[in-house]
C-alpha positions in Angstrom: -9.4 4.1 2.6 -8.2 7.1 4.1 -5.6 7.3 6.3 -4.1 8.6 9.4 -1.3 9.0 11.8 -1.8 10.4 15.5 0.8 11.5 17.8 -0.9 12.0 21.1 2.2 13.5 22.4 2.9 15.9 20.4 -0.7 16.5 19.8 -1.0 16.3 16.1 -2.3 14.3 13.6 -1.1 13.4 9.9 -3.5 12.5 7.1 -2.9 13.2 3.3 0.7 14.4 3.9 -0.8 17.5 6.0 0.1 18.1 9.8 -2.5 19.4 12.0 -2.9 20.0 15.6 -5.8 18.5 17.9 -7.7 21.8 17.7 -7.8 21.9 14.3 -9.0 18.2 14.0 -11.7 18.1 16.5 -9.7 15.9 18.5 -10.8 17.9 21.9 -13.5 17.1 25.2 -17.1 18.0 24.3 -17.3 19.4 27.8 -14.2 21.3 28.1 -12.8 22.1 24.0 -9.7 23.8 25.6 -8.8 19.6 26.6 -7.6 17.3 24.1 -8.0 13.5 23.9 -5.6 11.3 25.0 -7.7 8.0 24.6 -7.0 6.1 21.7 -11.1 5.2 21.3 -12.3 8.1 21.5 -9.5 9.9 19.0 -10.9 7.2 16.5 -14.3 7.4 16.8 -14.1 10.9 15.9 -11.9 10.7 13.3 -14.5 7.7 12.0 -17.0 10.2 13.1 -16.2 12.9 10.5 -14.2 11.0 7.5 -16.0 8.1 7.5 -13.9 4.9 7.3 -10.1 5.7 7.8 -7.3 3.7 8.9 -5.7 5.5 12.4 -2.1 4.9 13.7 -0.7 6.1 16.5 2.8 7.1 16.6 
Protein backbone atom coordinates (compact mmCIF):
# COMPACT_ATOMS: atom_id res chain seq x y z
CA UNK A 1 0.00 0.00 0.00
CA UNK A 2 1.28 3.25 -0.77
CA UNK A 3 1.84 5.89 1.41
CA UNK A 4 1.53 9.38 2.43
CA UNK A 5 2.22 12.25 4.72
CA UNK A 6 0.29 15.73 4.35
CA UNK A 7 1.24 18.91 5.97
CA UNK A 8 -1.63 21.15 5.34
CA UNK A 9 0.32 23.89 6.83
CA UNK A 10 3.05 24.01 5.06
CA UNK A 11 1.28 22.83 2.04
CA UNK A 12 3.13 19.82 1.04
CA UNK A 13 2.83 16.39 0.87
CA UNK A 14 5.47 13.39 1.34
CA UNK A 15 5.08 10.09 -0.46
CA UNK A 16 8.06 7.69 -1.52
CA UNK A 17 10.66 9.92 0.25
CA UNK A 18 9.79 12.91 -2.36
CA UNK A 19 8.37 16.33 -1.12
CA UNK A 20 5.91 18.06 -3.19
CA UNK A 21 3.80 21.10 -2.94
CA UNK A 22 -0.16 21.13 -3.30
CA UNK A 23 0.11 22.34 -6.86
CA UNK A 24 2.14 19.77 -7.89
CA UNK A 25 -0.16 17.10 -6.28
CA UNK A 26 -3.46 18.14 -7.38
CA UNK A 27 -4.29 18.97 -3.94
CA UNK A 28 -6.14 22.45 -5.19
CA UNK A 29 -10.28 23.68 -5.58
CA UNK A 30 -11.75 22.52 -8.96
CA UNK A 31 -13.30 25.97 -9.09
CA UNK A 32 -10.58 28.13 -8.16
CA UNK A 33 -6.92 25.92 -8.86
CA UNK A 34 -5.02 28.96 -7.47
CA UNK A 35 -6.84 27.60 -3.74
CA UNK A 36 -5.53 24.69 -2.00
CA UNK A 37 -7.34 22.17 0.24
CA UNK A 38 -7.43 22.43 3.61
CA UNK A 39 -10.09 19.62 4.39
CA UNK A 40 -8.77 16.50 5.37
CA UNK A 41 -11.68 14.51 3.14
CA UNK A 42 -11.30 15.99 0.31
CA UNK A 43 -7.15 15.92 0.34
CA UNK A 44 -7.76 12.03 0.61
CA UNK A 45 -10.17 11.47 -1.77
CA UNK A 46 -8.01 12.82 -4.27
CA UNK A 47 -5.03 11.41 -3.29
CA UNK A 48 -7.37 7.93 -3.42
CA UNK A 49 -8.57 9.42 -6.56
CA UNK A 50 -5.31 9.33 -8.46
CA UNK A 51 -3.05 6.51 -6.65
CA UNK A 52 -5.49 4.25 -5.89
CA UNK A 53 -5.46 2.87 -2.30
CA UNK A 54 -2.86 4.78 -0.16
CA UNK A 55 -2.45 5.23 3.38
CA UNK A 56 -2.64 9.36 4.23
CA UNK A 57 -1.25 11.07 7.43
CA UNK A 58 -1.41 14.26 8.34
CA UNK A 59 1.30 15.99 10.03
Amino acid sequence: MKAAIVNIATKTVEMNGNTCNFYEAGLTNNADPVTPLTDETEIQEVLEDRYGEIEVTFA
